[in-house]
C-alpha positions as CSV (number, residue, x, y, z in Angstrom):
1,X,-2.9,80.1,16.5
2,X,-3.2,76.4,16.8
3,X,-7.2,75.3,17.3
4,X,-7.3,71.8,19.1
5,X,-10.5,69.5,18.4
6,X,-8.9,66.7,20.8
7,X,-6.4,64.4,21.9
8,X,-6.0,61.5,19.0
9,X,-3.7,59.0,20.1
10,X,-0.6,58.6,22.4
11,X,2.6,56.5,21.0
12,X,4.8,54.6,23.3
13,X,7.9,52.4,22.5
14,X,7.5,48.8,23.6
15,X,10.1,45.5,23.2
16,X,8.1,42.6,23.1
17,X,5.0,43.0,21.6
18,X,3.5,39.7,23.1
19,X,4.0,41.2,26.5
20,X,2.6,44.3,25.5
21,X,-0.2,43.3,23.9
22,X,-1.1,41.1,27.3
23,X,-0.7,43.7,29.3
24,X,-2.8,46.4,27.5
25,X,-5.9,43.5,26.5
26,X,-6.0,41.5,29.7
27,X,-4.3,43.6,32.5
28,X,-5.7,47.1,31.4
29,X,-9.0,45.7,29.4
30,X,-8.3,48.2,26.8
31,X,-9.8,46.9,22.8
32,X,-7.1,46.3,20.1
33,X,-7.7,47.7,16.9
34,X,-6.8,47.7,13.2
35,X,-3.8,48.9,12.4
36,X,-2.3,49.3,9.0
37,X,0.3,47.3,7.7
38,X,3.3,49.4,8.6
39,X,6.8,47.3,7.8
40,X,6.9,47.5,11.5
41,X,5.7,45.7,14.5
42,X,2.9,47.3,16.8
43,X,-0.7,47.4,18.1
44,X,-3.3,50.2,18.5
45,X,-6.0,49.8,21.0
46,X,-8.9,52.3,21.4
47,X,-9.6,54.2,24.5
48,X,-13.1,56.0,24.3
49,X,-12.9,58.7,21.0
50,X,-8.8,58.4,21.3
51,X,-6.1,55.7,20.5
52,X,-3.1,54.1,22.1
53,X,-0.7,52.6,19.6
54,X,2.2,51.1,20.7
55,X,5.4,50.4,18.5
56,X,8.3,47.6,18.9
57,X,12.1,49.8,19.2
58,X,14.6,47.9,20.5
59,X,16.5,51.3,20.1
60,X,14.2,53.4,21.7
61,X,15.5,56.6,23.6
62,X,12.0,56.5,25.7
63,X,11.9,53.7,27.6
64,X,13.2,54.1,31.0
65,X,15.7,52.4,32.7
66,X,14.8,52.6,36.0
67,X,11.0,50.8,36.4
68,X,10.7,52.3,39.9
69,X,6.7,54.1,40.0
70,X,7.0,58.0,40.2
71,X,4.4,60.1,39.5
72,X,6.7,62.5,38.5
73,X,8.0,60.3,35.4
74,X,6.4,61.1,31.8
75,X,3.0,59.2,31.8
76,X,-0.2,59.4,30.1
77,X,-3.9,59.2,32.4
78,X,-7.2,56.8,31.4
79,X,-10.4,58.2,33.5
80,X,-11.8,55.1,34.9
81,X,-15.0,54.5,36.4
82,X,-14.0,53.2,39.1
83,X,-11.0,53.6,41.9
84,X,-11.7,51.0,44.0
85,X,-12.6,48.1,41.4
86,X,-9.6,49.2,39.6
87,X,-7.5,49.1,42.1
88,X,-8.6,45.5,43.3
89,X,-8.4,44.2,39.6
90,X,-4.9,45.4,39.4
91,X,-3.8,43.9,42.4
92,X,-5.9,40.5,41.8
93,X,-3.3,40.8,38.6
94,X,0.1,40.8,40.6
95,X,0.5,44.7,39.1
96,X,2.7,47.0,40.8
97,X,0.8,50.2,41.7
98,X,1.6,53.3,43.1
99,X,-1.6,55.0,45.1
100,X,-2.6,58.8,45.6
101,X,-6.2,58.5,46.3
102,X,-5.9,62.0,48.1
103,X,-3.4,64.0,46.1
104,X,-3.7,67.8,45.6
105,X,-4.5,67.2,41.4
106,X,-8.5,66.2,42.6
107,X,-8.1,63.3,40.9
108,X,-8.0,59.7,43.0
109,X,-4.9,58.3,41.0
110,X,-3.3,54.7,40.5
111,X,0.0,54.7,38.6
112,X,1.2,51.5,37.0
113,X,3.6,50.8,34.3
114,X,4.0,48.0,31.3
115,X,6.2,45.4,31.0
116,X,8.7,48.2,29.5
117,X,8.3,50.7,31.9
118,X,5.6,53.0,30.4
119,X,3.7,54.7,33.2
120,X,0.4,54.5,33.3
121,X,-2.2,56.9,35.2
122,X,-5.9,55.3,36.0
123,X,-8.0,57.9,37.9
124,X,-11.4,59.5,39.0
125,X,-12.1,62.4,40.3
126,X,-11.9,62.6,44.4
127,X,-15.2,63.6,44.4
128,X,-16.8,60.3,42.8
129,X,-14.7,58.1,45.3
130,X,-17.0,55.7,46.4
């Protein structure tokens, strides 16, 4: 039996790492960092006890094609504090979003991807809609 203490980090395959990097610090707010120096490019950003790091592969098998916002896609979810400032900070930031402030999960969600694709799941719980 496998005993879990937490969730440490998520990886996802990124391009450009100058987009990326504005994205994730100035769109999504979210701190970069130290990283190690890995004969690779990348960035790691922290996101409460957890970490995102992110890692340039032109030849990546995970970044999808098709950019269109599904819910369905593979993703990974940040709680925010916030729906609705979320949601207007996004849009004041020309970002596509996808809205299911009533879904059946109880969460209020906002999907949004990065300039690569990666979808992205900001939500609260339906109950702290405000």
């Amino acid at each position: 039996m496998i005993k879990y203490k937490c969730l440490h980090h998520v990886s996802l395959s990124v391009t450009d790492l100058k987009k990326a990097k504005d994205f994730y610090s100035r769109i999504l707010c979210l701190q970069e960092i130290p990283r190690p120096d890995f004969d690779f490019p990348g960035a790691w950003y922290a996101v409460g006890g957890q970490q995102l790091h992110l890692i340039v592969d032109h030849a990546s098998q995970t970044i999808r094609r098709d950019k269109r916002l599904s819910s369905r896609e593979g993703h990974f979810a940040l709680r925010v504090e916030n729906f609705y400032d979320t949601l207007k900070w996004l849009q004041q930031n020309k970002v596509e979003i996808l809205e299911k402030p009533n879904g059946k999960s109880g969460f209020a969600q906002i999907f949004c991807a990065d300039p690569d694709g990666n979808l992205i799941e900001l939500n609260v719980d339906q109950k702290d809609l405000v």
